[in-house]
C-alpha positions, 0 to 999 in steps of 0.5 A: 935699152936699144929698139931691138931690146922689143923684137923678140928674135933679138931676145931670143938670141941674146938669152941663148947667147947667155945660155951658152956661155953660163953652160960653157963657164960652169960645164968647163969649171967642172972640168968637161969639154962639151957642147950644150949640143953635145950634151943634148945628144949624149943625154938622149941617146942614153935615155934611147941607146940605139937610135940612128943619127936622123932620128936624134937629129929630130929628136935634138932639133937639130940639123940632120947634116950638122949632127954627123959633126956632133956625132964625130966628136962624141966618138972622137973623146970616147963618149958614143960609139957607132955601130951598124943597125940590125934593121937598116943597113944605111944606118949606125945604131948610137951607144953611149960608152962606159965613158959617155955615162961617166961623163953624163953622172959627172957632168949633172951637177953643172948643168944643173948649176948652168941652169939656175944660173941662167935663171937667177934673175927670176922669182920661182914662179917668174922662171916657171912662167918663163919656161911655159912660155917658152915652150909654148912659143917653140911649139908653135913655131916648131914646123917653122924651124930648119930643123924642127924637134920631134916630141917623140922616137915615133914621130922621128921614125914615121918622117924618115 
């Protein structure tokens, strides 16, 4: 145990650097090639088809600079398409392809594995704590964030 394993950036940190590798192994094992970041935006984008790029960026909680990259790739392995907004010409309406929800239908199982997995050392009801806490942590230091997350499309829409 070293002092650091009593400030709560540096927990934070090492737990999400696990998450990242527990998704990568079990993500790869099933044979995908995608991001826990890619993944975020394929599932949202295929509960929202249609959203513009600055909006899943809010809704991702991710940088509205860097998801153009995101976005690039998903288009580059066939999983989005872009296509021009019917409302905002400055802006490209995102799709899912056929591809992008075969990806997502297949994928399921092993996020769902990352999950418990990342889980594993808790009881049932130390994860649900956890992820309680979690989620109040995040919420009140969401406006703190370089990126904060909108809770919902209308959010998103009414600070663009």
């Amino acid at each position: 145990m070293t002092e650091n394993d009593d400030k709560p950036g540096h927990l934070a940190r090492r737990f999400q650097q696990i998450a990242v590798a527990v998704f990568h192994a079990a993500v790869e094992e099933a044979g995908y090639d995608l991001t826990p970041v890619q993944y975020a935006a394929l599932t949202t984008i295929g509960t929202q088809p249609g959203i513009d790029q600055a909006t899943l960026a809010g809704l991702i909680a991710y940088d509205r600079t860097t998801i153009t990259g995101v976005v690039d790739r998903l288009v580059q392995k066939g999983l989005l398409v872009r296509q021009a907004s019917r409302t905002d010409r400055r802006a490209h309406a995102l799709q899912i392809t056929d591809e992008g929800h075969r990806t997502l239908d297949g994928i399921e199982p092993a996020v769902e594995a990352a999950q418990r997995i990342i889980l594993a050392g808790l009881s049932n009801a130390e994860a649900a704590t956890l992820m309680r806490l979690l989620r109040k942590a995040i919420a009140a230091g969401n406006e703190l964030s370089r990126a904060p997350q909108q809770t919902a499309l209308t959010d998103a829409a009414r600070k663009k």
